[in-house]
C-alpha positions in Angstrom: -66.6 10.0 -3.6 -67.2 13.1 -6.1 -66.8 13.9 -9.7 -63.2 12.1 -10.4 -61.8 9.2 -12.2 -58.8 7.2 -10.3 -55.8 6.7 -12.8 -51.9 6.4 -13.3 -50.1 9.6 -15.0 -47.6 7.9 -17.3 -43.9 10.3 -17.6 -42.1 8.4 -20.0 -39.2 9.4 -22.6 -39.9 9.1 -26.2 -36.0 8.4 -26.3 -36.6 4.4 -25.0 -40.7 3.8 -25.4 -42.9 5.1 -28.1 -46.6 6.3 -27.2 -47.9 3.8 -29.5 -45.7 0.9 -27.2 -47.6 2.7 -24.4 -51.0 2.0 -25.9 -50.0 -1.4 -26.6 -49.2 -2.5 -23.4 -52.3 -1.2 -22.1 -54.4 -2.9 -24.2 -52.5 -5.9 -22.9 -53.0 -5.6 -19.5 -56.5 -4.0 -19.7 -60.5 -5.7 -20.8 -61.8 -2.9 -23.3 -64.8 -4.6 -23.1 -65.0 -4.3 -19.6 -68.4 -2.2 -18.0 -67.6 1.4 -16.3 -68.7 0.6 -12.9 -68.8 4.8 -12.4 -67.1 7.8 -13.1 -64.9 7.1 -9.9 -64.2 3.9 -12.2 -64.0 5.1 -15.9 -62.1 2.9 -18.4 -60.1 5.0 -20.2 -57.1 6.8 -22.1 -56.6 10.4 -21.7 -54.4 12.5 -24.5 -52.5 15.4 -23.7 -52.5 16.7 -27.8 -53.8 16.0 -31.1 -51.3 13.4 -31.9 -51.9 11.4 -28.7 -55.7 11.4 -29.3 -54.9 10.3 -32.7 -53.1 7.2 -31.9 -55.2 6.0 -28.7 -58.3 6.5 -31.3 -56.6 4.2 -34.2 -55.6 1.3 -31.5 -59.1 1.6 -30.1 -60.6 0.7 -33.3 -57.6 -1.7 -33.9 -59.4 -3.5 -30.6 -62.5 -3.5 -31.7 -61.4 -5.1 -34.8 -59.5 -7.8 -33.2 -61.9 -8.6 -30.2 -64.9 -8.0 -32.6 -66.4 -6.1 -30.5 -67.4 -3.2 -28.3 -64.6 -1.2 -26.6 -66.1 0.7 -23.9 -62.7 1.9 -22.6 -62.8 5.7 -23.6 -60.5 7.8 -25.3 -60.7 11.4 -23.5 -58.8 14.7 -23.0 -56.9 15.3 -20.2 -58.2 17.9 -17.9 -56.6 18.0 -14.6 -54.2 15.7 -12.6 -54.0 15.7 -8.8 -52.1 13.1 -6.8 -54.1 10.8 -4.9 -53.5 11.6 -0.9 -50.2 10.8 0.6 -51.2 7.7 2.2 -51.9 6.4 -1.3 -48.5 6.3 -2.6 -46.5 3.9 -3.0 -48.7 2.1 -0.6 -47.9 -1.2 -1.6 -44.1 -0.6 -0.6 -45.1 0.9 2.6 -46.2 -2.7 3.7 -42.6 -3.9 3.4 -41.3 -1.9 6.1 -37.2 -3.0 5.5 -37.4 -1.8 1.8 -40.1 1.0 2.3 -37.5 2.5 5.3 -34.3 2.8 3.1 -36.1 4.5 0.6 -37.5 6.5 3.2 -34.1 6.8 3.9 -33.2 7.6 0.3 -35.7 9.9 0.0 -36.6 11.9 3.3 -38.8 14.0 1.9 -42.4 12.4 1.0 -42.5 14.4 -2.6 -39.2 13.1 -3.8 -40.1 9.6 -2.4 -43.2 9.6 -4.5 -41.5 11.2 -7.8 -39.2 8.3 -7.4 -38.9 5.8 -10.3 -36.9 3.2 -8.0 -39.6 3.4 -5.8 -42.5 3.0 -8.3 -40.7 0.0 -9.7 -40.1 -1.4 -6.1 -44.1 -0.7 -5.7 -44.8 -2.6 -8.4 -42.4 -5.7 -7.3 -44.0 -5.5 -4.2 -47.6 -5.6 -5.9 -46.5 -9.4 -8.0 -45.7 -6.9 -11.0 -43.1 -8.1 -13.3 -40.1 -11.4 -13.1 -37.6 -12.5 -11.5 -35.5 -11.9 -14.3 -36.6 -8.4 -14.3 -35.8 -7.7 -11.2 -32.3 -9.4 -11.3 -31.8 -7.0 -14.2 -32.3 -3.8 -12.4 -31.3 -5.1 -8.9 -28.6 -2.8 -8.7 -30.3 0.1 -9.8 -32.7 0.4 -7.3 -30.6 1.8 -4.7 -30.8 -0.6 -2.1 -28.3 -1.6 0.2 -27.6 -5.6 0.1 -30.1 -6.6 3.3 -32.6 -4.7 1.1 -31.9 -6.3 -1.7 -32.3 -9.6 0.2 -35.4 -8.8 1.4 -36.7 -7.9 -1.9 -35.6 -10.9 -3.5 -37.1 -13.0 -1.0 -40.5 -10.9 -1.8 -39.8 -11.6 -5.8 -40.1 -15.2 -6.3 
């Protein structure tokens, strides 16, 4: 496989979610005592500055204090990002062909497809991430016409 780590590149604005609300949900939804399997595999969190490094650092040991225990989920700096290969994004959508062709249709072009945040969140729906109560929230938001939005619903139950 090589000398890479698979992980998610997280563009957020500061304006609506703070890093440290970042760190928190991923503590949530992550085992910090969890083995690295490999490098392909590596548990961690990468910082782009000095600030970033010093927050993932304090709610590692913020962790370790409130699992009493070893976190084995690094905190390292970033070096490079590269996309994963095309037919890695978004490939849970691509499975629901009536929602994954209007945002095809939406989005002719593969790069503005994947830089899409309606289709990341559709991924996610697709995946059995996030509610129902979510998803009636943004419904309209997600640029889908009303057969789509059917067929998503029907998908989000």
């Amino acid at each position: 496989m090589g000398d890479h780590t698979e992980t998610v590149q997280v563009d957020y604005d500061p304006g609506r979610i703070s890093y440290e609300r970042l760190l928190e949900i991923f503590w949530e939804s992550h085992n910090p005592a969890g083995r690295n399997r490999s490098r392909q595999y590596l548990n961690a969190i990468f910082y782009h500055d000095e600030r970033q490094r010093r927050l993932a650092m304090a709610s590692q040991k913020a962790v370790a204090q409130k699992i009493k225990g070893t976190v084995r989920t690094q905190v390292l700096p970033v070096q490079s990002f590269t996309l994963a290969e095309d037919y890695h994004q978004k490939y849970i959508l691509k499975g629901h062909d009536e929602i994954y062709n209007e945002m095809a249709r939406i989005y002719p072009r593969h790069q503005d497809f994947v830089a899409s945040t309606a289709a990341a969140r559709l991924n996610g729906y697709a995946g059995g991430n996030g509610t129902r109560d979510q998803l009636m929230k943004e419904m309209d938001m997600l640029g889908l016409s009303e057969k789509g939005k059917k067929a998503l619903s029907n998908l989000v139950r």
